[in-house]
N, C-alpha and C positions, 0 to 999 in steps of 0.2 A: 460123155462129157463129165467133167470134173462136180462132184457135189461142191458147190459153191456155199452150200449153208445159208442161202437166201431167207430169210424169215417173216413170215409176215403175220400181224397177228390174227387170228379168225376172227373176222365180224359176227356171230352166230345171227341165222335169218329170226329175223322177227316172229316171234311165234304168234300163227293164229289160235287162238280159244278157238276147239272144234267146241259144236253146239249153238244153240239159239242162245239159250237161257243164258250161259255163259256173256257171249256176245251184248244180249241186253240190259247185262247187268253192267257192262265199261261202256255200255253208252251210245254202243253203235250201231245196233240194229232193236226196232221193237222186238218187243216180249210176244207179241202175236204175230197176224197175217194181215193187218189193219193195213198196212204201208208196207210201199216199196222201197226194197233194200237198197242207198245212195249207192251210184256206181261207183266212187273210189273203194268203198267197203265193198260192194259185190266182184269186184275185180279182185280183192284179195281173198276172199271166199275161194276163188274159182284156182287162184294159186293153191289154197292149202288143199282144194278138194286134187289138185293133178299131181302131188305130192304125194297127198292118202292115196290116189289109186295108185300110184307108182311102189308103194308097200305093199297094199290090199291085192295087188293085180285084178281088183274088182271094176270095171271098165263103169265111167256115167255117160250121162249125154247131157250138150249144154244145145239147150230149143232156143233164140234168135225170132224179135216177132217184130221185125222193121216195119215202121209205116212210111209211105211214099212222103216225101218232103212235103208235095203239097196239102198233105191230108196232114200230116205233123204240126201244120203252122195253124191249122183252122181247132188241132185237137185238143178240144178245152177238161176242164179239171173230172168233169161230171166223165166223161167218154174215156177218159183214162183207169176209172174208178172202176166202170164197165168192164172195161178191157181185164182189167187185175182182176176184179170179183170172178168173172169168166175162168180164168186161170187158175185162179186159186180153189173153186170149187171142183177141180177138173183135176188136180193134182196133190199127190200126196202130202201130210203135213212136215217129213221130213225134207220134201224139196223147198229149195232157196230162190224164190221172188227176187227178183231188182232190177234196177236201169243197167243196162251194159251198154247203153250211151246215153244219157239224162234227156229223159224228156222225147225221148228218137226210139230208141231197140231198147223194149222189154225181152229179159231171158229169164231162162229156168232151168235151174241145175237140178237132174235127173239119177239122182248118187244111188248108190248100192245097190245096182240091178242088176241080175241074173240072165249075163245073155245065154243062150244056147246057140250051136251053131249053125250058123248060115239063117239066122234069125233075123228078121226084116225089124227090132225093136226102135230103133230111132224113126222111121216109115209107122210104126201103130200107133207111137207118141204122139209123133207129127199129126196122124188121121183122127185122133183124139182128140186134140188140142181145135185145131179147127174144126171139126165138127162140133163142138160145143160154141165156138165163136158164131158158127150160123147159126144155131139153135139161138141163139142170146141177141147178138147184134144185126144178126140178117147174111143173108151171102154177098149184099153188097159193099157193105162196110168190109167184112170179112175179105173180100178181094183184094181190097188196098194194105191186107195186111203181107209182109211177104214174112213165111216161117220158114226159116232151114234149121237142121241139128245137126251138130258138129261131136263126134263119138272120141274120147277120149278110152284110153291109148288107141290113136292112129294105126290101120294096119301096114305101117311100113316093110312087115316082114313078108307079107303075104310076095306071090310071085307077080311077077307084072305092075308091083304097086308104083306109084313113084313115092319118092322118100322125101318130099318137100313135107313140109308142118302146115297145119291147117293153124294160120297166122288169129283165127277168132278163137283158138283154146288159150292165145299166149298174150292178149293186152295189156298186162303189165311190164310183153319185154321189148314193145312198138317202141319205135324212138319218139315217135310223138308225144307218148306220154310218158315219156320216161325223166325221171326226177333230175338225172345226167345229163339232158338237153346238150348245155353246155362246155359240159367236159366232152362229151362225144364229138361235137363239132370240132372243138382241139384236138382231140386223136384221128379225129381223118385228117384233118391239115397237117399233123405232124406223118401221120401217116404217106401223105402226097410228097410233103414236100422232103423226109428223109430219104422215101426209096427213090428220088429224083435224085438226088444227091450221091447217093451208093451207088447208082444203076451209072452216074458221070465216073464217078471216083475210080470202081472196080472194073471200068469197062478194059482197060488192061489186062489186070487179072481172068476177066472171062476172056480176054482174046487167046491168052496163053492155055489155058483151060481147052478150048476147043479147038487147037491145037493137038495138045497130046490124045484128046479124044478121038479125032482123025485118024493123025499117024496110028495109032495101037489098036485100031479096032473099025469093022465097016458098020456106016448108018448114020442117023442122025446125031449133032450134037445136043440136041435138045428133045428131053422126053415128056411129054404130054401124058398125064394121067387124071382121069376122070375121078376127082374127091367130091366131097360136100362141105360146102359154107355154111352160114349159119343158117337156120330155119330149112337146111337138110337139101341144098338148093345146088345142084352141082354144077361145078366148073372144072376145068382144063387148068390141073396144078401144072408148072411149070419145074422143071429138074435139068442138071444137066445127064444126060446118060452116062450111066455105071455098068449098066450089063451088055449081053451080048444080043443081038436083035432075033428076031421069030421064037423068043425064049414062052416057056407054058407058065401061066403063073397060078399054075394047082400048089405046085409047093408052097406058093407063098399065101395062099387061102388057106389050105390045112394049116400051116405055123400059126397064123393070126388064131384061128379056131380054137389051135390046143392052146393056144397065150391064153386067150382070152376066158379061158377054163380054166388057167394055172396050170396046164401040165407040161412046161416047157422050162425047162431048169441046163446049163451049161456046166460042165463040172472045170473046176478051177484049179492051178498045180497044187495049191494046198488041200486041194479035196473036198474043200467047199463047194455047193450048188449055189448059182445064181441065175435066178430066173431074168432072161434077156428078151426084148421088145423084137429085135431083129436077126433076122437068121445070121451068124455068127460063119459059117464056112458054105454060104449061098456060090453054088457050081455057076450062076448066072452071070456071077458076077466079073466085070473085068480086071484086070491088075491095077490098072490108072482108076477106076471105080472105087476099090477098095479104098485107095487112097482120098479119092474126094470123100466119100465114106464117113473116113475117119477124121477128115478134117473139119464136116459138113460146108465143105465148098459146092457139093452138089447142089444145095439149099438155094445157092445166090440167084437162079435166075425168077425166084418165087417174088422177087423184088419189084419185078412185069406184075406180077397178079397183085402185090398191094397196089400200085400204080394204078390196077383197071378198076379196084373198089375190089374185090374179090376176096382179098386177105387183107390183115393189118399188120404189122408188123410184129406184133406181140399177142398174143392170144393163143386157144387151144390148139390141139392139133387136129387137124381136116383128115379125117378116116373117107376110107376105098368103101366105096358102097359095098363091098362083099363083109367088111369087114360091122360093116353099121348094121344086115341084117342078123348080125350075131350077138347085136347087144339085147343087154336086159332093159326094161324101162327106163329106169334113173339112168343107164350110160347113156340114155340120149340126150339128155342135155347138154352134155358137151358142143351140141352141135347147133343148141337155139341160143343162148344166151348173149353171144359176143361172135362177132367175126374170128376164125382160123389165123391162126401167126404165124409167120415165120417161125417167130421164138417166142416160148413162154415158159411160164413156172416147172412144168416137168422138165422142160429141157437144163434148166439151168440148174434141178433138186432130185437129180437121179438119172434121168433118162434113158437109156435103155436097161437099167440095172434096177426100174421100179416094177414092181406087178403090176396087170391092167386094172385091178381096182384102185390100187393107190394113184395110179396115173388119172385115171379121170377126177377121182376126188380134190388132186391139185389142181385139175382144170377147173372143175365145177369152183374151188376154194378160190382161184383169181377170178371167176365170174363172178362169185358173191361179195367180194371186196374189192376189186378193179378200183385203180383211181390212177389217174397221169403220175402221180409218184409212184406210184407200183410199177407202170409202166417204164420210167426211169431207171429205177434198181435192175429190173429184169434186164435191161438193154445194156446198161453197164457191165452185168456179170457174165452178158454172153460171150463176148472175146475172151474172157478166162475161163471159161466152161471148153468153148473151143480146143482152146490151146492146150490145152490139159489133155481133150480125148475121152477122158473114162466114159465109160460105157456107150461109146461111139460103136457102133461095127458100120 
């Protein structure tokens, strides 16, 4: 696609003051261990702590000590006091106390630990934590308590894993409590009701489309491939087929592989190197493929998946789970923050002619700035990004 020179300004995120002292000194957390940390403040704790580990590569645990509703409603000031003293003498002074739901699930962020491997530490935490709750408040009390730990970075890479997000590392990007309530309700509506509209409008053009996909080539018109949505959750992208059927797609795991390294550069008639997103003279591909390709007409039937809630129309791009267990830490965010698009910032400010770091960083940059007018430009500048081609293959 054509660089459209879309621009948008950087919101930079909010920085949290790492430290206590810090923190107590703007007001938002005691200076001690006296009280528990308010949950909108321990919520963003727990952002800047999955931030630091995503630099640190030093892995925490966040422990979770829900009480049963009905013990919640009887649990008065004194019992709570109990609860926290227990905790706090049982845990380090570097770990972070607070409500991760007010008044409901006390948690405790377990930062700079040294796992070792195949190490059961969240399990000794866990057997720590409670065994000091019965030593204190009894094994009865202690039963109504339910504790789980939730181990940050997830092992998504590991074999067998599934690639969904443990949704309790990520409460600041729940819709429920999310600041955008109300713009997001607008973006799914516009989201329903535009690709209702495109799926009426272009139902022509798709009829023509699987047409010549027919006539030129055997198998289906429609290619179903297995991506990830947001919070790493897969669904059945929708495509029109480009290639030829029973095709292997080791080639296209290795390309993503060396992309995703940087060692993937196209040499250009001027002699220039330009590192490209997509294989550039893929054998797989069909003649009529090429061409949706390059037009990204192949895109159009993705228009189903915003329809089903799966995609939005604008947002990141939903990576091939082969391609998700090759990222680093921070590229997964791409994939929790906002629903998958159609179209978004990459496509319209480079797209197959950016590196895969700078391409996620423009994802990540529309996830930290997103707003219905961002939305808007993006959608305006895609039919000209279109039409243009550049770095379509």
């Amino acid at each position: 696609m054509a660089n459209s020179n879309l621009k948008i300004s950087p919101t930079p995120e909010r920085a949290l003051q790492s430290g206590r002292k810090v923190l107590a000194r703007i007001g938002h957390l005691p200076a001690g261990r006296e009280e528990v940390i308010g949950e909108a403040t321990f919520h963003a704790l727990l952002t800047h702590e999955r931030r630091r580990a995503e630099r640190s590569r030093k892995p925490f645990v966040l422990m979770l000590l829900e009480m049963h509703s009905s013990q919640a409603k009887s649990v008065g000031a004194a019992s709570c006091e109990r609860v926290r003293a227990v905790i706090s003498g049982a845990t380090r002074e570097t770990d972070l106390i607070g409500w991760y739901e007010e008044g409901r699930i006390l948690a405790v962020i377990f930062a700079e630990l040294n796992f070792e491997e195949n190490a059961p530490v969240a399990e000794l935490l866990r057997s720590k934590i409670e065994g000091a709750l019965r030593d204190s408040i009894g094994p009865k009390a202690t039963s109504r308590i339910v504790i789980t730990t939730h181990v940050f970075p997830e092992s998504w890479n590991q074999k067998g894993s599934d690639h969904s997000a443990d949704i309790k590392l990520y409460p600041d990007l729940s819709e429920t409590g999310s600041k955008k309530r109300l713009p997001i309700v607008a973006k799914h509506a516009i989201d329903i009701a535009g690709s209702s509209l495109l799926l009426v409008l272009l139902s022509p053009v798709f009829a023509l489309i699987a047409l010549a996909i027919k006539l030129t080539s055997k198998g289906p018109v429609i290619f179903e491939q297995e991506r990830l949505g947001q919070f790493g959750i897969k669904f059945k992208c929708l495509k029109f087929r480009t290639m030829y059927t029973n095709n292997d797609s080791k080639i296209h795991r290795e390309y993503v592989q060396s992309f995703i390294t940087g060692q993937t550069n196209t040499a250009q008639p001027n002699g220039a190197e330009v590192t490209v997103y997509k294989l550039t003279n893929d054998p797989r591909v069909t003649p009529v493929g090429r061409f949706l390709r390059k037009t990204s007409l192949d895109e159009f039937p993705q228009f189903w998946n915003v329809l089903r809630g799966e995609m939005s129309l604008v947002g990141p791009r939903p990576p091939v789970p082969y391609e998700f267990e090759m990222y680093d830490f921070w590229h997964r965010r791409r994939v929790l923050e906002l629903k998958p698009g159609v179209t978004g910032l990459w496509q319209v400010n480079g797209r197959s002619r950016t590196c895969f770091d700078d391409m996620v960083r423009l994802d990540l940059r529309y996830s930290q700035t997103w707003s219905l007018w961002l939305d808007l430009k993006i959608l305006l500048a895609t039919p000209f990004a279109v039409v243009a081609g550049d770095g379509a293959h």
